[in-house]
C-alpha positions as CSV (number, residue, x, y, z in Angstrom):
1,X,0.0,0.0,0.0
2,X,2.7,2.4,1.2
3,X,6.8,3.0,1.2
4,X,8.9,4.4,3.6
5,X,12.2,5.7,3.2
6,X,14.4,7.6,5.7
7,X,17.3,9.6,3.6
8,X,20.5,11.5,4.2
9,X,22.1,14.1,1.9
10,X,25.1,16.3,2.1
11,X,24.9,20.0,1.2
12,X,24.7,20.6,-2.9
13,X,23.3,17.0,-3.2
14,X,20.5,17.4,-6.0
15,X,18.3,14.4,-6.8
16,X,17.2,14.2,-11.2
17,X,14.0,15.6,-11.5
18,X,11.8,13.2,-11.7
19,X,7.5,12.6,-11.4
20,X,5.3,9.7,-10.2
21,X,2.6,8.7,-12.9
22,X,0.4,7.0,-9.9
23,X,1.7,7.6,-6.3
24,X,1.7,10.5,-4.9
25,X,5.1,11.2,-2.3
26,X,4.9,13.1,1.0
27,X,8.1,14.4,2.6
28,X,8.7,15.5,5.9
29,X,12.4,17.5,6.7
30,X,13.4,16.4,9.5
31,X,17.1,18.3,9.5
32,X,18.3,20.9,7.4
33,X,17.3,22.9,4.5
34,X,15.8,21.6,1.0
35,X,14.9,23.2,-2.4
36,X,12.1,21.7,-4.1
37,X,11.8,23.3,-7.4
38,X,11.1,27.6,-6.3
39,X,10.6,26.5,-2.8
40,X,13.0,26.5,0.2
41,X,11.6,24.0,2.9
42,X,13.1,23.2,6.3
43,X,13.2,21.2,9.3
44,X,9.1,20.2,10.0
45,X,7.9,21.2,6.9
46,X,5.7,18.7,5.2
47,X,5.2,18.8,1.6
48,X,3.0,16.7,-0.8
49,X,3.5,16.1,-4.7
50,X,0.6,14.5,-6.6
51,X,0.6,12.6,-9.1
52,X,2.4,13.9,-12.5
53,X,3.8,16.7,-11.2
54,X,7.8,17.1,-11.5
55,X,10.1,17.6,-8.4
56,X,13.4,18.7,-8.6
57,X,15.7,18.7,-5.5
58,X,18.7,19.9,-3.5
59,X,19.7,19.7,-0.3
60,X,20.9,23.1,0.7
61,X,22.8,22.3,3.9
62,X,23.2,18.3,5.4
63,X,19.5,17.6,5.9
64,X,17.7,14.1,6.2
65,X,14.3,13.6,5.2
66,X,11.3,10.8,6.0
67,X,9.6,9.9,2.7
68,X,6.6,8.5,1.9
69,X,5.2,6.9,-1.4
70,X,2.2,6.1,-1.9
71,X,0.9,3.3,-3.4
72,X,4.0,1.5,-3.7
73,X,5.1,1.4,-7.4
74,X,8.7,0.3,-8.1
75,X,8.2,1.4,-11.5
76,X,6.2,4.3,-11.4
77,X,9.3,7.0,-11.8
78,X,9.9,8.9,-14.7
79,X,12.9,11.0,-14.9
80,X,12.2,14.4,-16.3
């Protein structure tokens, strides 16, 4: 139904920008500062990305996030 993943990144990290055709993802910062596309997001910030909409990130300073996708599809990523 659900994945869970607990991550780490060093300042300048940047993930590809990618979208989920089905799931949608829900992040929580737990430390640090993010950029997701325009936005600057930080430590208890929540943020939510349907379905079909692109996310690009970088982690501003060290920061580690809990994720959450929803359903689990291993092969719903697309890489923008």
């Amino acid at each position: 139904d659900y994945e869970i993943a607990v991550k780490w990144f060093k300042a300048g990290e940047k993930e590809p920008v990618h979208k989920q055709i089905m799931a949608t993802e829900i992040t929580v910062v737990i430390a640090g500062e993010i950029r997701l596309g325009d936005e600057i997001f930080s430590k208890g910030d929540v943020i939510t990305i349907p379905p079909g909409e692109f996310a690009e990130f970088e982690s501003i300073t060290d920061s580690s996030l809990v994720c959450v996708k929803t359903p689990s599809l291993p092969n719903d990523k697309v890489l923008g």
